[in-house]
Every structure is written in C-alpha cells, then in structure tokens.
C-alpha positions as YAML, in Angstrom:
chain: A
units: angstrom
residues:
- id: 1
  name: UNK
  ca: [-2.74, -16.30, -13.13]
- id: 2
  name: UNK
  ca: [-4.18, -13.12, -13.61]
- id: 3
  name: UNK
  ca: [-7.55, -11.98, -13.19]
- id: 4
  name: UNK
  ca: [-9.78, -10.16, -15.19]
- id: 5
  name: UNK
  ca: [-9.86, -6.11, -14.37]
- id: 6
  name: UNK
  ca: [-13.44, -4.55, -14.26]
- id: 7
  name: UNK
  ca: [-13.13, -1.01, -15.77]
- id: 8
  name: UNK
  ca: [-16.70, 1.22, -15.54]
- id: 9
  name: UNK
  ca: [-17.55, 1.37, -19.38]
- id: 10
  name: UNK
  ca: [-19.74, 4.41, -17.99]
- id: 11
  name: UNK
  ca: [-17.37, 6.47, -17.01]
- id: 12
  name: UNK
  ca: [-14.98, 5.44, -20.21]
- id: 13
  name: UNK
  ca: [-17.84, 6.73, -22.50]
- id: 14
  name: UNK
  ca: [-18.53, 9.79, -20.83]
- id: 15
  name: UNK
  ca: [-14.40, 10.63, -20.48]
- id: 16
  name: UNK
  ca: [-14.71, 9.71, -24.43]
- id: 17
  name: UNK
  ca: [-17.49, 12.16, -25.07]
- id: 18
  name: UNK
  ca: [-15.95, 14.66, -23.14]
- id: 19
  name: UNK
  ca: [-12.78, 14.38, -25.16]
- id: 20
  name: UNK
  ca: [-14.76, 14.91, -28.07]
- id: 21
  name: UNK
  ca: [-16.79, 17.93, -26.81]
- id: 22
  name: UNK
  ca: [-13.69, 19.35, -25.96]
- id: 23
  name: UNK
  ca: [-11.46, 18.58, -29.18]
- id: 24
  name: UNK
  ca: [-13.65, 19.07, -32.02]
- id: 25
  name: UNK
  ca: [-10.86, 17.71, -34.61]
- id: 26
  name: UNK
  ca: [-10.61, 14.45, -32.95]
- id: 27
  name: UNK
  ca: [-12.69, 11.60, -34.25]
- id: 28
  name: UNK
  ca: [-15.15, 9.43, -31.25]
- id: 29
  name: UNK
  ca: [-13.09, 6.53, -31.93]
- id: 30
  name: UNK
  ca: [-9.61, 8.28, -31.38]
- id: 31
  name: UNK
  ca: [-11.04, 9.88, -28.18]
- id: 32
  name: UNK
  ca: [-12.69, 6.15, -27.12]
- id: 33
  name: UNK
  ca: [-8.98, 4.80, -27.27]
- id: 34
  name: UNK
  ca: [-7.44, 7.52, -25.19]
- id: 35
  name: UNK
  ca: [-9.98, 6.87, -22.52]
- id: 36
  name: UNK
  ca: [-9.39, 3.72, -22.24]
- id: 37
  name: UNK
  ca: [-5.84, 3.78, -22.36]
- id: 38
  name: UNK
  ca: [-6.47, 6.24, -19.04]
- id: 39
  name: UNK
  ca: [-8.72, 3.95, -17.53]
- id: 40
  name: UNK
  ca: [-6.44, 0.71, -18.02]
- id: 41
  name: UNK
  ca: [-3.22, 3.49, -16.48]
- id: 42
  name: UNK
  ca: [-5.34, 4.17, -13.78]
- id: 43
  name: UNK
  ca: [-6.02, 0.52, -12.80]
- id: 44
  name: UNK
  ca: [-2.24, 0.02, -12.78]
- id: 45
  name: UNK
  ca: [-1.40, 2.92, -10.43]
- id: 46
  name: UNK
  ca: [-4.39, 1.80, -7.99]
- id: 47
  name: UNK
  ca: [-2.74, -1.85, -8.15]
- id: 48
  name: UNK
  ca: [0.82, -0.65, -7.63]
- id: 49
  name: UNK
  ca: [-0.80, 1.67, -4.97]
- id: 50
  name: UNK
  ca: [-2.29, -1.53, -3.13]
- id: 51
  name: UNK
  ca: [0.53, -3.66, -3.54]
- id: 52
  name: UNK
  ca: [3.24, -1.39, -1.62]
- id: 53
  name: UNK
  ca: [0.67, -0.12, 0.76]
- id: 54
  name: UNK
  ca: [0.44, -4.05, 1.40]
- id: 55
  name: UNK
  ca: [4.44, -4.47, 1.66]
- id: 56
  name: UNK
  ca: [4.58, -1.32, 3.80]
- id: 57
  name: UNK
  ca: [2.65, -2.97, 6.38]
- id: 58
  name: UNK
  ca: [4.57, -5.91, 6.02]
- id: 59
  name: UNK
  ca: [7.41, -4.66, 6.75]
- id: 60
  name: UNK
  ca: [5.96, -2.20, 9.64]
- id: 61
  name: UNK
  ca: [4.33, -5.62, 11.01]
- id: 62
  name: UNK
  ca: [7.95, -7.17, 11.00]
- id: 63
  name: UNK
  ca: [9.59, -4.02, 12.43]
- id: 64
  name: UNK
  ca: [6.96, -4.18, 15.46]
- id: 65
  name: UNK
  ca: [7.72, -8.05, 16.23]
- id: 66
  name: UNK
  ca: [11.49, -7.14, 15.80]
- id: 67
  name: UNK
  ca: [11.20, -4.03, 18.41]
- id: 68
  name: UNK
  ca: [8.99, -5.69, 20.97]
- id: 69
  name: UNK
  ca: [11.37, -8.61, 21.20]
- id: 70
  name: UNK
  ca: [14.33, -6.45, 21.45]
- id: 71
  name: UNK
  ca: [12.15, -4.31, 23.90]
- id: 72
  name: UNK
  ca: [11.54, -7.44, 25.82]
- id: 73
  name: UNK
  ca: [15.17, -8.60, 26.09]
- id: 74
  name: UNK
  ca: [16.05, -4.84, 27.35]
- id: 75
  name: UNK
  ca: [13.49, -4.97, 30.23]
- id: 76
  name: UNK
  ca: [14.79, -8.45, 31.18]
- id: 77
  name: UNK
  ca: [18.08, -7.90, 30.88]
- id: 78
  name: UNK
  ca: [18.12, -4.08, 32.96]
- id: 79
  name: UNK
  ca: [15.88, -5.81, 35.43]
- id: 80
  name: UNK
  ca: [18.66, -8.62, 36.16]
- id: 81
  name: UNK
  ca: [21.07, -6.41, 36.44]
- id: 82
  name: UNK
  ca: [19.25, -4.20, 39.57]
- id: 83
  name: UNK
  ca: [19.38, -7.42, 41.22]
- id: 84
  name: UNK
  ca: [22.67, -7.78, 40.57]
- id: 85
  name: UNK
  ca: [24.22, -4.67, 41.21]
- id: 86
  name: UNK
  ca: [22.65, -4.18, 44.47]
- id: 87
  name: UNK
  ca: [24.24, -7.50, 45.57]
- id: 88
  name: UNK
  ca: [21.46, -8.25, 47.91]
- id: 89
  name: UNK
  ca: [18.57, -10.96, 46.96]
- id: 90
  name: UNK
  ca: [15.08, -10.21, 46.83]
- id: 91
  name: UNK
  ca: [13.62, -12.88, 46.78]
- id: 92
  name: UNK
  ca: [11.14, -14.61, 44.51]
...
C-alpha cells in the first residue's frame, strides 16, 4: 500500500511564482503545473535515492558477515596447521 507523499505547497508556490516572474508569456496556472510536476520528480529521486542507499547497506552488511566468517575459518585453519607442521604438541 502506498502512502501519501507530503510535498511543501510553500515552496511549490514560490517555484510557481518564480516561473512566472521569470517567463512573462507563461500563464500562473501553466507555471503551477510545472512546479509541481518538479516537486512530485524530486520526491521520486529522493525515494529511489533512499531505497538503494538502503540495499547498499544491505548488501555491505552481508559482505561483512560473509568476510568475517571466511576471516574466521582462515585464522582457525592457519593456526591448526602451525601445530601441525611443527609436529610437536603444545598443549592445551
């Protein structure tokens, strides 16, 4: 389900006015639309922005687990093999 965006109606007005200031042959209403239109393009960048910067740490998070267990195994498995090579026990 999705939820309702909240846009600032401020700042669409003034972007709106400033249009028209700026574009004399435009009509308010014309210049109301594009700024909206902006506002609602801007929402979806900022939500496509938080949902990979939410996968990215995702995937880091995953990558971490995966490297300290394979970090892990390493440490064991170099330790084990000191003892080993040196064919003498050290005791526990």
């Amino acid at each position: 389900m999705k939820t309702a965006r909240k846009y600032n109606r401020s700042e669409i007005m003034k972007r709106a006015w400033y249009m028209q200031s700026c574009w004399k042959d435009m009509s308010f209403s014309y210049c109301l639309k594009r700024a909206w239109d902006e506002a609602k393009k801007e929402q979806d960048r900022l939500e496509r922005k938080v949902q990979r910067e939410a996968e990215q740490a995702t995937r880091y998070r995953a990558n971490m687990e995966a490297a300290s267990k394979i970090t892990d195994e390493a440490i064991l498995i170099s330790t084990m093999e000191s003892y080993y090579r040196s064919g003498v026990y050290s005791g526990d």
